[in-house]
mmCIF file as Biopython writes it, N, C-alpha, C and O atoms, coordinates in Angstrom:
data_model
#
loop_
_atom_site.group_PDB
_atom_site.id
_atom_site.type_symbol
_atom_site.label_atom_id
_atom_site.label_alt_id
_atom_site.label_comp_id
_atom_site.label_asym_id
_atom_site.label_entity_id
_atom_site.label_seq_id
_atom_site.pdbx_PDB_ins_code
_atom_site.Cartn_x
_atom_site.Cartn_y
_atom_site.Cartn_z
_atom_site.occupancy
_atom_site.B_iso_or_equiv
_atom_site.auth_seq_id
_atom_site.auth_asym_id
_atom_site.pdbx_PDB_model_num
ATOM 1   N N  . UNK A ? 1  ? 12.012  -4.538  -12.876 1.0 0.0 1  A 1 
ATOM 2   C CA . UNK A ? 1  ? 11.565  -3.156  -12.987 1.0 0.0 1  A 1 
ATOM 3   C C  . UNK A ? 1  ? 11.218  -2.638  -11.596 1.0 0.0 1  A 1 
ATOM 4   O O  . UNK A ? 1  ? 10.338  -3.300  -11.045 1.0 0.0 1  A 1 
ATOM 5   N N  . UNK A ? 2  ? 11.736  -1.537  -10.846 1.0 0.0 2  A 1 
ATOM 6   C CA . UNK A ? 2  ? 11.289  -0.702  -9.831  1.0 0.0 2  A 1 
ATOM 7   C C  . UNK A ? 2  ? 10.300  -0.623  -10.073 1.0 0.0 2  A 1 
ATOM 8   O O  . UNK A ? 2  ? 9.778   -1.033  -11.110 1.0 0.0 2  A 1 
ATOM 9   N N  . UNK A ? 3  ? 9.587   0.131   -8.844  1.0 0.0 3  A 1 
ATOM 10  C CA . UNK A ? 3  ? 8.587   0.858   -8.658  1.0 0.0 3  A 1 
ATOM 11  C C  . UNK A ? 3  ? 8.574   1.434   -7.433  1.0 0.0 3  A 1 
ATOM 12  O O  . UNK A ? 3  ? 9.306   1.273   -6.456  1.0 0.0 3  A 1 
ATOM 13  N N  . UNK A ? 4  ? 7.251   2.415   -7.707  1.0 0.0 4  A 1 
ATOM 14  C CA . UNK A ? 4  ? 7.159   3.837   -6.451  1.0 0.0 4  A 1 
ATOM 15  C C  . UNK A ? 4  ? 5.307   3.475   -6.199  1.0 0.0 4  A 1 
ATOM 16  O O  . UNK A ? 4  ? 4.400   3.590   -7.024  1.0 0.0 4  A 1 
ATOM 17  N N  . UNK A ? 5  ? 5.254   3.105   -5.025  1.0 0.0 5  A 1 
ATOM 18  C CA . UNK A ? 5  ? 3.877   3.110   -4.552  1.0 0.0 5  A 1 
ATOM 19  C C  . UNK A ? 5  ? 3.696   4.074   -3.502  1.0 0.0 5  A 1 
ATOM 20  O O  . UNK A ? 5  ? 4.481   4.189   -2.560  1.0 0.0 5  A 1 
ATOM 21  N N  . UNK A ? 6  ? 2.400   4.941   -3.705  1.0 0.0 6  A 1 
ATOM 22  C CA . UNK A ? 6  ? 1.551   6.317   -3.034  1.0 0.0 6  A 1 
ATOM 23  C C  . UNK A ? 6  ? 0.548   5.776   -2.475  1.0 0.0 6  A 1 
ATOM 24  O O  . UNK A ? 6  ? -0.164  5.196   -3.297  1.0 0.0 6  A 1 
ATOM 25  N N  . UNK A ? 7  ? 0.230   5.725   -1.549  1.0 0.0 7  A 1 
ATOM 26  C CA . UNK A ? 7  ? -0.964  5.634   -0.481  1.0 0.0 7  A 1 
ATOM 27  C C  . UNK A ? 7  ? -1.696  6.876   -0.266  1.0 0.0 7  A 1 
ATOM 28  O O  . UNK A ? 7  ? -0.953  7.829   -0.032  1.0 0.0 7  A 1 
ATOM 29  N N  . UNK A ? 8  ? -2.879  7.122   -0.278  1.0 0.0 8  A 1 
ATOM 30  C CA . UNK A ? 8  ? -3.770  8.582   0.404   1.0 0.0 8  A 1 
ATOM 31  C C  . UNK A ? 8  ? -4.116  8.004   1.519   1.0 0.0 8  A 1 
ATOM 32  O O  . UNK A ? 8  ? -5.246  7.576   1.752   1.0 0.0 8  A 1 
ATOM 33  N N  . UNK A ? 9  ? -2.834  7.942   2.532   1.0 0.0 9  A 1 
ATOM 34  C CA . UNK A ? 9  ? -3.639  7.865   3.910   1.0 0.0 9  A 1 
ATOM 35  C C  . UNK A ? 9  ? -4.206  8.003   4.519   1.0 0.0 9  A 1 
ATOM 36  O O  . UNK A ? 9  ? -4.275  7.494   5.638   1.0 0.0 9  A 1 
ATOM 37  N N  . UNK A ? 10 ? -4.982  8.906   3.933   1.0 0.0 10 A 1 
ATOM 38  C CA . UNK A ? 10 ? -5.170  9.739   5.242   1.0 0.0 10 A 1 
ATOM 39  C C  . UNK A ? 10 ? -7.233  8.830   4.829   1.0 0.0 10 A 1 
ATOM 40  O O  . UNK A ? 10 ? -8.180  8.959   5.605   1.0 0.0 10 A 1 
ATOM 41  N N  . UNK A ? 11 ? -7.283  8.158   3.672   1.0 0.0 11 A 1 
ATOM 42  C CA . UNK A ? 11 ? -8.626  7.375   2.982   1.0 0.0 11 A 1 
ATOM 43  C C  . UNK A ? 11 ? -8.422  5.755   3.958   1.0 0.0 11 A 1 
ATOM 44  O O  . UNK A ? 11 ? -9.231  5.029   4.537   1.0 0.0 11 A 1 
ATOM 45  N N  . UNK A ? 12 ? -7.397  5.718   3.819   1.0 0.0 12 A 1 
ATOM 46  C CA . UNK A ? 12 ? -6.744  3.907   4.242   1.0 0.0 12 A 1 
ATOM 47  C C  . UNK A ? 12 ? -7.917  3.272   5.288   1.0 0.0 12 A 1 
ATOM 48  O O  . UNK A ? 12 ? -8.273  4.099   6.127   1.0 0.0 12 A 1 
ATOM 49  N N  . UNK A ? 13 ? -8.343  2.426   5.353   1.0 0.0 13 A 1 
ATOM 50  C CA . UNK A ? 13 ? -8.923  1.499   6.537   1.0 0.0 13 A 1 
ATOM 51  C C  . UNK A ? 13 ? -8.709  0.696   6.749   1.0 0.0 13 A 1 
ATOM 52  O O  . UNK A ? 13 ? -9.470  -0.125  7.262   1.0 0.0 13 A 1 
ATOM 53  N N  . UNK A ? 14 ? -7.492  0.518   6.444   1.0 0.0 14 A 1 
ATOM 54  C CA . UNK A ? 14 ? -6.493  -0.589  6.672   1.0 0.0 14 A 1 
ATOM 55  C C  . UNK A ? 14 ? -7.285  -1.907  6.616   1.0 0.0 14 A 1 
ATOM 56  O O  . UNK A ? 14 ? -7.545  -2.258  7.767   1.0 0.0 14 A 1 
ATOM 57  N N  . UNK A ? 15 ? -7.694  -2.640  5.829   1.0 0.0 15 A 1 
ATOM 58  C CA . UNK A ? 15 ? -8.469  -3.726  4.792   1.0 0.0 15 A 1 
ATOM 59  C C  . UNK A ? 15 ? -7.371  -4.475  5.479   1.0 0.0 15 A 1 
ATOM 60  O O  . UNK A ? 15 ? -7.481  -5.218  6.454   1.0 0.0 15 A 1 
ATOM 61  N N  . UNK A ? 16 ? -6.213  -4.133  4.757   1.0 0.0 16 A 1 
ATOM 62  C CA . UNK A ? 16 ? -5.104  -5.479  4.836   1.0 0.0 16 A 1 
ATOM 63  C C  . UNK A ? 16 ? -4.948  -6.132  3.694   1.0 0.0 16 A 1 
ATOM 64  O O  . UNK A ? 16 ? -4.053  -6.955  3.500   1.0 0.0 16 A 1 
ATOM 65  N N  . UNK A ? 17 ? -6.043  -5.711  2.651   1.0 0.0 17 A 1 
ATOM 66  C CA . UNK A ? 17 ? -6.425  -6.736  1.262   1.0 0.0 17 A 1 
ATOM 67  C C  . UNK A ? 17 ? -5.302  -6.569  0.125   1.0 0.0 17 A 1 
ATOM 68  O O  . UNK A ? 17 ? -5.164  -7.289  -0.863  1.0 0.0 17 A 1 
ATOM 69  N N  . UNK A ? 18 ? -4.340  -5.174  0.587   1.0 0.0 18 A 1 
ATOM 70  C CA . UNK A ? 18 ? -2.939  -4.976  -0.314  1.0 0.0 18 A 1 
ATOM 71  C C  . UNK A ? 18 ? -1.672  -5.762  0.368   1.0 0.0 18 A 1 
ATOM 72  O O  . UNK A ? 18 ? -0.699  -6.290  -0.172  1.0 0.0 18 A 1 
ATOM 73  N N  . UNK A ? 19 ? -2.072  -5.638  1.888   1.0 0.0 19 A 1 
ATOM 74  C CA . UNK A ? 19 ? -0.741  -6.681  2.483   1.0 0.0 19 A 1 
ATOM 75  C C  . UNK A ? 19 ? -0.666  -8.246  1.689   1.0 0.0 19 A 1 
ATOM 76  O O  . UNK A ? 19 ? 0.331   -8.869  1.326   1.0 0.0 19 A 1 
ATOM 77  N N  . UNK A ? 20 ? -2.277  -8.641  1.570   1.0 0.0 20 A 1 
ATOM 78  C CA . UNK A ? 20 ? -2.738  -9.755  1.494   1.0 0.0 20 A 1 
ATOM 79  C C  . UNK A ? 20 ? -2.162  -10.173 -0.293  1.0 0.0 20 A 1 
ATOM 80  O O  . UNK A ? 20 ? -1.949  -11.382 -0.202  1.0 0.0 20 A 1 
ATOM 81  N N  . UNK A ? 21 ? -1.975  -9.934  -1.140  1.0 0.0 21 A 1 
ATOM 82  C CA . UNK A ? 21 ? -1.433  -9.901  -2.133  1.0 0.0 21 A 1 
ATOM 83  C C  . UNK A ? 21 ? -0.343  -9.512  -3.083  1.0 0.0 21 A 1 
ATOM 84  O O  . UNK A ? 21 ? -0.260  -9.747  -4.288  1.0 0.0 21 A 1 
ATOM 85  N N  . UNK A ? 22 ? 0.713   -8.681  -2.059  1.0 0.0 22 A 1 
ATOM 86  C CA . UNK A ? 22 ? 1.697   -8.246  -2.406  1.0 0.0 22 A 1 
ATOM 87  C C  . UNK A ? 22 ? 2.847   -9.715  -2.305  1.0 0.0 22 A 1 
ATOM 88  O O  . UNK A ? 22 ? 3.136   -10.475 -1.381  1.0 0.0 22 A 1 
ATOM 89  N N  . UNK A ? 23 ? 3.338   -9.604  -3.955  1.0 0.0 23 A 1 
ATOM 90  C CA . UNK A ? 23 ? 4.444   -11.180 -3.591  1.0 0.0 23 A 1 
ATOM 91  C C  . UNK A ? 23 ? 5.567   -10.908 -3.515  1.0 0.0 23 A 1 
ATOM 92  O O  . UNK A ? 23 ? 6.468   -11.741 -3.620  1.0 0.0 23 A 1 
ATOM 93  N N  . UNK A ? 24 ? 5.777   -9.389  -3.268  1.0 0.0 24 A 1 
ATOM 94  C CA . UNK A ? 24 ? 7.197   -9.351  -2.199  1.0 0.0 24 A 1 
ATOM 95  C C  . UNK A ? 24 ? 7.378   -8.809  -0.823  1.0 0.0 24 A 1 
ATOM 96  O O  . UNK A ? 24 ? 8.350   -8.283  -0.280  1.0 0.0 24 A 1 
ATOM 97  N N  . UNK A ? 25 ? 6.045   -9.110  -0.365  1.0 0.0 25 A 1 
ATOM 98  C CA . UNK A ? 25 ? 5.578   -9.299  0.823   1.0 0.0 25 A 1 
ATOM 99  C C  . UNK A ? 25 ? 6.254   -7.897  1.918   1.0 0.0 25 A 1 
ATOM 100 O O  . UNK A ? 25 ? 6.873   -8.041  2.973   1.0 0.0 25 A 1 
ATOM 101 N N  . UNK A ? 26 ? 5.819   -6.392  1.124   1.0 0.0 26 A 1 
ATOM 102 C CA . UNK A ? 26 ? 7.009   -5.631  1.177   1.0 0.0 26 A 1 
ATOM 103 C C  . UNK A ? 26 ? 5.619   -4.168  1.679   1.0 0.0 26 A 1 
ATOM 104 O O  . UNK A ? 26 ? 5.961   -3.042  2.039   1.0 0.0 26 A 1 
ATOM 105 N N  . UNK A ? 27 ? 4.326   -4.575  1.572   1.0 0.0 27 A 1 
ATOM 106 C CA . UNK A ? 27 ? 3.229   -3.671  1.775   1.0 0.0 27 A 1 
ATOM 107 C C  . UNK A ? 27 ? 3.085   -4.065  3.279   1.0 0.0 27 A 1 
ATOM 108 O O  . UNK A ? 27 ? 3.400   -5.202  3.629   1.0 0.0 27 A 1 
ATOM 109 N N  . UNK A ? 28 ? 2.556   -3.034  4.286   1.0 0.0 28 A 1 
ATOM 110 C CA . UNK A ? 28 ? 2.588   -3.675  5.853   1.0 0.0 28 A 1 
ATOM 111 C C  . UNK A ? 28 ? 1.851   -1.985  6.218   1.0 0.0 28 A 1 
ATOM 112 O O  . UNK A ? 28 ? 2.108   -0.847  5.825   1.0 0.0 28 A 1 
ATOM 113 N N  . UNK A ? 29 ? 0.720   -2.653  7.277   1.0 0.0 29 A 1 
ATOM 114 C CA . UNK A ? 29 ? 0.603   -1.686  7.845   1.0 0.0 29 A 1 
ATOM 115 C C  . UNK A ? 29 ? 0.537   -1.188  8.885   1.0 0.0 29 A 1 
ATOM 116 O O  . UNK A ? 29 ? 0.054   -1.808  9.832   1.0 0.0 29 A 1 
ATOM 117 N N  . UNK A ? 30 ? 1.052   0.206   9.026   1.0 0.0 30 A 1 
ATOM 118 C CA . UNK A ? 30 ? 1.342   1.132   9.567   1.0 0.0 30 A 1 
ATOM 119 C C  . UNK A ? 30 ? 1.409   1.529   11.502  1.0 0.0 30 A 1 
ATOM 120 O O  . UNK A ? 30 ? 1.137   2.668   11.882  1.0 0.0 30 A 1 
ATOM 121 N N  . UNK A ? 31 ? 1.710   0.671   12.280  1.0 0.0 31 A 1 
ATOM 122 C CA . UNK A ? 31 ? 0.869   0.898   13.399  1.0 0.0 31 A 1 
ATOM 123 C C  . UNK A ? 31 ? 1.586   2.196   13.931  1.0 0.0 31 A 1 
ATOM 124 O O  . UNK A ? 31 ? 0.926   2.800   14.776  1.0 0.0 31 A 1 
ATOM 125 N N  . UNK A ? 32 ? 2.400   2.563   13.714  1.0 0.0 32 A 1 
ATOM 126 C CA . UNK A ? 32 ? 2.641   3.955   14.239  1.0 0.0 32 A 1 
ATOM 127 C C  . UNK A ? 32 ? 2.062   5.277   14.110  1.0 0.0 32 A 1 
ATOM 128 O O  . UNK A ? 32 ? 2.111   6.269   14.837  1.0 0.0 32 A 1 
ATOM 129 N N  . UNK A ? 33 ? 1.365   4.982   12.735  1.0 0.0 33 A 1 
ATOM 130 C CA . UNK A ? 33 ? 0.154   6.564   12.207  1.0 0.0 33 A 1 
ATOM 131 C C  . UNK A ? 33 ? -1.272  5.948   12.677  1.0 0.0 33 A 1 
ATOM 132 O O  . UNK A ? 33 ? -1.533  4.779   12.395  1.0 0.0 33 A 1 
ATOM 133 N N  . UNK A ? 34 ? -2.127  6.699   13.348  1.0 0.0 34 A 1 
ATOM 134 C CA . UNK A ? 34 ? -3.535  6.548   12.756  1.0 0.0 34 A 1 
ATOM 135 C C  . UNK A ? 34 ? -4.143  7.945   12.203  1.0 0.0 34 A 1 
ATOM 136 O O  . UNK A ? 34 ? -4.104  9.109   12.602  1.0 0.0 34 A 1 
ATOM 137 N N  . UNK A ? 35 ? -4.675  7.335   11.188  1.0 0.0 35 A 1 
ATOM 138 C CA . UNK A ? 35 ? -4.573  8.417   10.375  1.0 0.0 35 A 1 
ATOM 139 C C  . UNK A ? 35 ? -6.254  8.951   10.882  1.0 0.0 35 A 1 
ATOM 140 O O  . UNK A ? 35 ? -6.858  8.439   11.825  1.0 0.0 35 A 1 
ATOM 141 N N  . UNK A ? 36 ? -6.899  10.295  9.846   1.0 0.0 36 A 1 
ATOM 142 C CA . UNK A ? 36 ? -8.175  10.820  10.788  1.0 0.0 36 A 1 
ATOM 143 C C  . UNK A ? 36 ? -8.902  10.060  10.924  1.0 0.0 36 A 1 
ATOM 144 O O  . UNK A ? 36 ? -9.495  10.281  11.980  1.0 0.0 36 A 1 
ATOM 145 N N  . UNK A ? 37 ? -9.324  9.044   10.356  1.0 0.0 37 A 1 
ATOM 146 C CA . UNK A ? 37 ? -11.145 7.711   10.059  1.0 0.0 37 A 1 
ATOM 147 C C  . UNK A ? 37 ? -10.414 7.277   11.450  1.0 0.0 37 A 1 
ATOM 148 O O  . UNK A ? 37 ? -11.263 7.324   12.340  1.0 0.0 37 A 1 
ATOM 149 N N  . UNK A ? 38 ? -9.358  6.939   11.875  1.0 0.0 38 A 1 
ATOM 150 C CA . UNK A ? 38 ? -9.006  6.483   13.032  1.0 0.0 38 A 1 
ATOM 151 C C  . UNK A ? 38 ? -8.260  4.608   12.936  1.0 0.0 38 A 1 
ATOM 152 O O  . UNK A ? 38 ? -8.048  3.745   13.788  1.0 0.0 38 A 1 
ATOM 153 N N  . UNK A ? 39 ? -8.085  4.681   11.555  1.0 0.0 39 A 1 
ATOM 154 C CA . UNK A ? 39 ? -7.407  3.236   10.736  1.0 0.0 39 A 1 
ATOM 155 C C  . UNK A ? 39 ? -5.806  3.580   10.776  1.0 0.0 39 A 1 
ATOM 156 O O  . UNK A ? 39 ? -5.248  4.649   10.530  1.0 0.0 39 A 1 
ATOM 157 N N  . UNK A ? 40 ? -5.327  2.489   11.116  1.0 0.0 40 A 1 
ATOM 158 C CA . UNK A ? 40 ? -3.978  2.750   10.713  1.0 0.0 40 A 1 
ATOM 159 C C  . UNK A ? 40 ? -3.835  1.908   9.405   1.0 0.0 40 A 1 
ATOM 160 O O  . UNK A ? 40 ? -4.283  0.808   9.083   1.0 0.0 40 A 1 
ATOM 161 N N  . UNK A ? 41 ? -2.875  3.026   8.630   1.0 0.0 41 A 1 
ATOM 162 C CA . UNK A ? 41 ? -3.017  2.533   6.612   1.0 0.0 41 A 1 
ATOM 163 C C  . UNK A ? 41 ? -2.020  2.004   6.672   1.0 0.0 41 A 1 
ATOM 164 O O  . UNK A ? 41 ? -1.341  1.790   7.676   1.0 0.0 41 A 1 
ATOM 165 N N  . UNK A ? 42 ? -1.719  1.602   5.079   1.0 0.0 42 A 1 
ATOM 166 C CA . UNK A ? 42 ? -1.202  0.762   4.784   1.0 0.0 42 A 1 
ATOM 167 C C  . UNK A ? 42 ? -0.055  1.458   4.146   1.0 0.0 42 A 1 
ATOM 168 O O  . UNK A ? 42 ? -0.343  2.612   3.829   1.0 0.0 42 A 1 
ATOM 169 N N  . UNK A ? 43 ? 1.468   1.006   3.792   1.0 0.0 43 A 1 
ATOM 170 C CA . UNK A ? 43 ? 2.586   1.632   3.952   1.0 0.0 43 A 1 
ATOM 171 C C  . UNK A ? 43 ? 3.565   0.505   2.763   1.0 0.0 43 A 1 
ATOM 172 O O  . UNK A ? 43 ? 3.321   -0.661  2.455   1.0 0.0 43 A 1 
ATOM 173 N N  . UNK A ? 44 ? 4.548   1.292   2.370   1.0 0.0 44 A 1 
ATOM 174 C CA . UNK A ? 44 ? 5.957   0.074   1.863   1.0 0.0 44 A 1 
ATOM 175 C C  . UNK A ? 44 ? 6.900   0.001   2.650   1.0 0.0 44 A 1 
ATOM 176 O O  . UNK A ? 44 ? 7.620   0.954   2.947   1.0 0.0 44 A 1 
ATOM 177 N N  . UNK A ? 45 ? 7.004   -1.137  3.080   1.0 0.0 45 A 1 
ATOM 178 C CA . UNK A ? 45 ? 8.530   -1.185  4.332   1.0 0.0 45 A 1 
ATOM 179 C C  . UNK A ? 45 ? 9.411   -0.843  3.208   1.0 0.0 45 A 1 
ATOM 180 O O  . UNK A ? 45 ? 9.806   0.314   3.354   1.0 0.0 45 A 1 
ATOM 181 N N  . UNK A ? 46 ? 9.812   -1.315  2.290   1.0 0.0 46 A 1 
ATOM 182 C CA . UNK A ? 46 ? 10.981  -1.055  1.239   1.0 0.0 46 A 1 
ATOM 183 C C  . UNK A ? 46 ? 10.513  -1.150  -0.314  1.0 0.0 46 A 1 
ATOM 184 O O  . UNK A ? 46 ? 10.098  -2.084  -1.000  1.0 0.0 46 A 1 
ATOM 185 N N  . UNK A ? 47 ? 10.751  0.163   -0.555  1.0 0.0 47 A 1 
ATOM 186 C CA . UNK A ? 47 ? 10.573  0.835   -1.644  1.0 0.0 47 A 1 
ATOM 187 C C  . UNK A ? 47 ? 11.408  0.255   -2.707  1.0 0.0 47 A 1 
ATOM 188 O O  . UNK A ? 47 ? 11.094  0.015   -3.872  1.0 0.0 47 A 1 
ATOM 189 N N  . UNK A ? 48 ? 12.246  0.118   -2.254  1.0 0.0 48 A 1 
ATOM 190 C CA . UNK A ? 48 ? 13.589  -0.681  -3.685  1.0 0.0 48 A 1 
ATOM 191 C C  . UNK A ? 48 ? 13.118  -2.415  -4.072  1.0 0.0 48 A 1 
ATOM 192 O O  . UNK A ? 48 ? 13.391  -3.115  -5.048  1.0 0.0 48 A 1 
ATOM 193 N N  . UNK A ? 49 ? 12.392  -2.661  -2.963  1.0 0.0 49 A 1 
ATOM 194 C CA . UNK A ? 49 ? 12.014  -4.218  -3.284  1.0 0.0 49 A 1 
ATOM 195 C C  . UNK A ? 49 ? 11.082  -3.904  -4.424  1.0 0.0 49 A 1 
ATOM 196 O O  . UNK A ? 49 ? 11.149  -4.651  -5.401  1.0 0.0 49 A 1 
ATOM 197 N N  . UNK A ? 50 ? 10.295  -2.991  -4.441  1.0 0.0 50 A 1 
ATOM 198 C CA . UNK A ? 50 ? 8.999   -2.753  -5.521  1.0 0.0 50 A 1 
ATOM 199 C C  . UNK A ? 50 ? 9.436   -3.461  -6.762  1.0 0.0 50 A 1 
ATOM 200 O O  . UNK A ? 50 ? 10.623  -3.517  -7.081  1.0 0.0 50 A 1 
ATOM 201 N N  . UNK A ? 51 ? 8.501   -3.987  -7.441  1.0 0.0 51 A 1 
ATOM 202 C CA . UNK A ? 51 ? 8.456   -4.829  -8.822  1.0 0.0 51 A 1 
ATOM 203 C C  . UNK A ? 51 ? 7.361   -4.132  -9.796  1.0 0.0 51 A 1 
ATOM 204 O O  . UNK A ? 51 ? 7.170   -4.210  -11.009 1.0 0.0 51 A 1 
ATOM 205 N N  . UNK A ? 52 ? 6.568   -3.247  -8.498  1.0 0.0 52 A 1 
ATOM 206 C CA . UNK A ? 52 ? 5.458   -2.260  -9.767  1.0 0.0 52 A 1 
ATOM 207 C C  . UNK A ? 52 ? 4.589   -3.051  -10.371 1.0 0.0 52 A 1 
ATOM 208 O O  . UNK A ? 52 ? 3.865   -2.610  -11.262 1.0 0.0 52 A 1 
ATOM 209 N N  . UNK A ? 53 ? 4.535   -4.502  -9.914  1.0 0.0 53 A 1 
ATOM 210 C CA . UNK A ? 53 ? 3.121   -5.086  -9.893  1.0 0.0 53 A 1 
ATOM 211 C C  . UNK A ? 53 ? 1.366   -4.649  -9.978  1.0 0.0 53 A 1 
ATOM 212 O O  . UNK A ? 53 ? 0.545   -5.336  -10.585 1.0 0.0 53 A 1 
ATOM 213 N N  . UNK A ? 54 ? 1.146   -3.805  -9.486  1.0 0.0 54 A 1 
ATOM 214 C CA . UNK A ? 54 ? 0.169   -3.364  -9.110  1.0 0.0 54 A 1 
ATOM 215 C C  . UNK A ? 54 ? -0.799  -4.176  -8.367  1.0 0.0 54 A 1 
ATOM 216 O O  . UNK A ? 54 ? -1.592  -3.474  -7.738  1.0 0.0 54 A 1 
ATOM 217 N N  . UNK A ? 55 ? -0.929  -5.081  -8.278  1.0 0.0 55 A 1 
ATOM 218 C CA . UNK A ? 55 ? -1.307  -5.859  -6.905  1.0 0.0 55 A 1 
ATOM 219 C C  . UNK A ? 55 ? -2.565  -5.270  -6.140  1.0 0.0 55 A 1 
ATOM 220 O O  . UNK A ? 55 ? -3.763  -5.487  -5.951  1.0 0.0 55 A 1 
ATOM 221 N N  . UNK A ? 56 ? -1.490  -4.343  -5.801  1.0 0.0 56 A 1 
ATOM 222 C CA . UNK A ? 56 ? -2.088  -3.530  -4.244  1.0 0.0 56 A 1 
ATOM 223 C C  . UNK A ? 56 ? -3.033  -2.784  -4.793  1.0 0.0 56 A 1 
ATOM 224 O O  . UNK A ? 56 ? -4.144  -2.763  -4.264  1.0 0.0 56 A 1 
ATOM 225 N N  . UNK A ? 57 ? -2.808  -2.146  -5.783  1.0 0.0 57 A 1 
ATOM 226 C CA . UNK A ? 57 ? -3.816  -1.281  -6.476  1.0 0.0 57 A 1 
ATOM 227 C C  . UNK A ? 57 ? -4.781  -1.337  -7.055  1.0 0.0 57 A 1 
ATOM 228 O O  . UNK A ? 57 ? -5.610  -0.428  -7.101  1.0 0.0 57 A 1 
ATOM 229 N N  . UNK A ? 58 ? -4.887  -2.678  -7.750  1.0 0.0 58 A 1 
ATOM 230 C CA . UNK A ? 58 ? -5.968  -3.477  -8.476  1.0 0.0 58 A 1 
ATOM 231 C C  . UNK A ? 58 ? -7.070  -4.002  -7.454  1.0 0.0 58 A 1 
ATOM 232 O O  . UNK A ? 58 ? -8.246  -4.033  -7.817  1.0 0.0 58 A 1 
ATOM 233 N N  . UNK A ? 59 ? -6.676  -4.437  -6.109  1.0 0.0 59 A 1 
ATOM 234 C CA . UNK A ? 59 ? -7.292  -4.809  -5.188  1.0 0.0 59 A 1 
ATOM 235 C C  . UNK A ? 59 ? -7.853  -4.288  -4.531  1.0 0.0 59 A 1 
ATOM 236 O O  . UNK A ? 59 ? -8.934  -4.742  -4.154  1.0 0.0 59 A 1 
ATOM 237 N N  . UNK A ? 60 ? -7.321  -2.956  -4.041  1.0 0.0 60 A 1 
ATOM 238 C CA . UNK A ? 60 ? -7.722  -1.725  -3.103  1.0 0.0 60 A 1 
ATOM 239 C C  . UNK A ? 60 ? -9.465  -1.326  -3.492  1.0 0.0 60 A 1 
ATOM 240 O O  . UNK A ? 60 ? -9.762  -0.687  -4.501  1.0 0.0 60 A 1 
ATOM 241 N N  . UNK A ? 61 ? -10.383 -1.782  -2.595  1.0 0.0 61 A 1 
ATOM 242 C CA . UNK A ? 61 ? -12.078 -1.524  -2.809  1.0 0.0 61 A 1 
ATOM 243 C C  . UNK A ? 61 ? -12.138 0.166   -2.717  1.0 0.0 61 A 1 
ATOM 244 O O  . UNK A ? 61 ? -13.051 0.802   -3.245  1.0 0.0 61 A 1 
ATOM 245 N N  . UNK A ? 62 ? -10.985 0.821   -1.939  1.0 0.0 62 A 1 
ATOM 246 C CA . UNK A ? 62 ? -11.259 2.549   -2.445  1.0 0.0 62 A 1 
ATOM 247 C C  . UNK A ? 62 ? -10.335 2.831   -3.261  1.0 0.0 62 A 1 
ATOM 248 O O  . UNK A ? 62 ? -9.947  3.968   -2.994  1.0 0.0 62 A 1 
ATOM 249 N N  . UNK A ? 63 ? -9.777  2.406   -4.112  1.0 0.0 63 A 1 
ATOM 250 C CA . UNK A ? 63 ? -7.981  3.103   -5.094  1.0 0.0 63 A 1 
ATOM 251 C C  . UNK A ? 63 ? -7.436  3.837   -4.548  1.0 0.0 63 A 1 
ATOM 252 O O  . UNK A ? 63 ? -6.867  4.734   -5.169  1.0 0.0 63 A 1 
ATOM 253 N N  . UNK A ? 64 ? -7.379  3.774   -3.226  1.0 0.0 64 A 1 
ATOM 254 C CA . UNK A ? 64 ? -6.272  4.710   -2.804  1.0 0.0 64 A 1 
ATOM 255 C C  . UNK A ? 64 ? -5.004  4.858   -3.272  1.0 0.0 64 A 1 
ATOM 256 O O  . UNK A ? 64 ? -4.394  5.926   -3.337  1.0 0.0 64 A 1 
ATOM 257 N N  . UNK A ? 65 ? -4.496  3.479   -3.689  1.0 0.0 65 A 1 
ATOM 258 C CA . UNK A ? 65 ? -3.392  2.958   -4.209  1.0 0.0 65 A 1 
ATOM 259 C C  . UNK A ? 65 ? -2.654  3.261   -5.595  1.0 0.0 65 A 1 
ATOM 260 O O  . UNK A ? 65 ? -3.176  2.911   -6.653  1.0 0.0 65 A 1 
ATOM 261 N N  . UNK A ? 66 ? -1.595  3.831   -5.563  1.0 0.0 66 A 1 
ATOM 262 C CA . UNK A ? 66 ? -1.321  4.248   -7.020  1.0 0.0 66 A 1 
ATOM 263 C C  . UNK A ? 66 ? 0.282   3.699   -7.379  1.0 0.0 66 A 1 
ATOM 264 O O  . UNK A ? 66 ? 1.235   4.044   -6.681  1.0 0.0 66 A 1 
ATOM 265 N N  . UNK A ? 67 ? 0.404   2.932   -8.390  1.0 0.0 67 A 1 
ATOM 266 C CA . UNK A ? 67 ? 2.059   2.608   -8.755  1.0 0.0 67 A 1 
ATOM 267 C C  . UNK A ? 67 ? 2.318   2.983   -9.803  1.0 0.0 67 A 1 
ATOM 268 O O  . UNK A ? 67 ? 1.569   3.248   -10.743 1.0 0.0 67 A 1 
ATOM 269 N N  . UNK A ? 68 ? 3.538   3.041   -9.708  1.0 0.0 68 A 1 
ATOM 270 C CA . UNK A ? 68 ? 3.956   3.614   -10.931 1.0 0.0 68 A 1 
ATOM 271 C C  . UNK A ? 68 ? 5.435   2.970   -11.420 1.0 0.0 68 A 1 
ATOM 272 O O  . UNK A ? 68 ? 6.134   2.566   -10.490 1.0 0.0 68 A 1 
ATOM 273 N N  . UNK A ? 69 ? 5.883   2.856   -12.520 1.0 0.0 69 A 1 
ATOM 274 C CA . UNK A ? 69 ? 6.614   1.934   -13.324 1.0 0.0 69 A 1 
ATOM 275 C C  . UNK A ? 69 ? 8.169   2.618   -13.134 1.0 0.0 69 A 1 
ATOM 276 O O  . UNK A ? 69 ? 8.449   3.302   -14.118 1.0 0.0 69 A 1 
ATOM 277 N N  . UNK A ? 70 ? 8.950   2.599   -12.381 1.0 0.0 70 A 1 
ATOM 278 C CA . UNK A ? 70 ? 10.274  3.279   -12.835 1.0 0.0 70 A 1 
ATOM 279 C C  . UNK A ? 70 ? 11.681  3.366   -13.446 1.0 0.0 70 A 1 
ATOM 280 O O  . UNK A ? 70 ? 12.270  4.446   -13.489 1.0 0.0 70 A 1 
#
């Protein structure tokens, strides 16, 4: 099953705690944005790898994180 994962970057503090549990090792973050808090967030290198786990989202201490089933 796909999936589509949304980040509110602009919340991110880049934890790392969604890199840290994703098992298609496909969540990574971001060093090219820093977003306003001054964190660079967290991102999907590849969107088609998604399995829609939720992982990242279950873990995330602010929910920034949102998946969805496609």
């Amino acid at each position: 099953m796909a999936g589509k994962v949304t980040f509110l970057q602009d919340r991110c503090k880049g934890c790392e705690l969604c890199v840290s549990v994703c098992p298609k090792k496909i969540v990574v973050i971001d060093l090219t944005i820093t977003n306003r808090k001054g964190y660079h967030p967290a991102t999907v290198n590849d969107m088609d790898a998604c399995i829609a786990c939720g992982s990242c989202a279950k873990i995330c201490p602010d929910s920034i994180i949102t998946v969805e089933r496609l």
